[in-house]
C-alpha positions as CSV (number, residue, x, y, z in Angstrom):
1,X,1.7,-13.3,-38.5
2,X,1.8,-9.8,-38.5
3,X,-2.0,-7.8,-38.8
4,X,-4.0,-10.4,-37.4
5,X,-5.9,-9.7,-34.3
6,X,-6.2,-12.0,-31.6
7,X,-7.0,-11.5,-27.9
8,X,-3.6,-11.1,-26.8
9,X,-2.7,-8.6,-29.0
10,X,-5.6,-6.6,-28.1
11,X,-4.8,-6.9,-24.3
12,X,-1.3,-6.0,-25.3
13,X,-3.0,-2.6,-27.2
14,X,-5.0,-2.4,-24.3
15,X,-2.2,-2.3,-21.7
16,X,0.0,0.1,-23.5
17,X,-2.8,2.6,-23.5
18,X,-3.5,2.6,-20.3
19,X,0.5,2.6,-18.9
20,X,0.7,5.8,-21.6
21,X,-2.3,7.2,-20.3
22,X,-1.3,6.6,-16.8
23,X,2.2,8.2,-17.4
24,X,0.8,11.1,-19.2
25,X,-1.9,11.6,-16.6
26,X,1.5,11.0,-13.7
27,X,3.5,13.5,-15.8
28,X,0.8,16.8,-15.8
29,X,0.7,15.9,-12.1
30,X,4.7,16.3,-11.7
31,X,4.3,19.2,-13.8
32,X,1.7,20.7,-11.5
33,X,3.1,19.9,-8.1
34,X,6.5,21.6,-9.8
35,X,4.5,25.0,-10.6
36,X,3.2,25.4,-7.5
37,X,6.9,24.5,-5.7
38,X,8.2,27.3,-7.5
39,X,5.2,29.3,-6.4
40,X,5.6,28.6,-2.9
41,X,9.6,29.1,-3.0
42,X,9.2,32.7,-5.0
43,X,6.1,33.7,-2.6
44,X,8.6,32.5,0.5
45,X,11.3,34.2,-1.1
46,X,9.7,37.2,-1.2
47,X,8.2,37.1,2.7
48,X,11.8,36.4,3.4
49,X,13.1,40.0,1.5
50,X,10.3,41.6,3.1
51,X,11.1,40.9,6.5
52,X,14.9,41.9,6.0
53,X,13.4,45.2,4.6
54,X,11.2,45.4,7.9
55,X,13.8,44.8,10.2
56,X,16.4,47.0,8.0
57,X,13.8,50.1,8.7
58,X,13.0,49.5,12.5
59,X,16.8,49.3,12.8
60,X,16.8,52.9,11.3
61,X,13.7,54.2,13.1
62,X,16.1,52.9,16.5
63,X,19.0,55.0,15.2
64,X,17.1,57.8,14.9
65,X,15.7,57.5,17.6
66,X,18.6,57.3,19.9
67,X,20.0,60.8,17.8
68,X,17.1,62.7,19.3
């Protein structure tokens, strides 16, 4: 019969809870680690441009200093 309560049907509440507590709890994590990826890659990213610029400009100090 539908609307009774017995002890199964709680432990079945129960359980579906928890799994949608623990897959919302797993998905913020997921969420997280994928924040801080993209983080890391756009902080990387930017070393990586910064050390092209670096090397561009001590190329150019070399140049000018051979010219002299």
């Amino acid at each position: 019969m539908q609307g009774q309560t017995d002890e199964e049907n709680l432990y079945r509440f129960e359980r579906r809870l928890r799994y949608s507590d623990s897959i919302n709890i797993i998905r913020k994590q997921i969420e997280t680690y994928e924040k801080l990826m993209k983080e890391q890659t756009e902080r990387m990213e930017a070393a990586i441009r910064e050390n092209k610029e670096a090397e561009r400009l001590q190329r150019e100090v070399e140049l000018v200093r051979k010219r002299k």
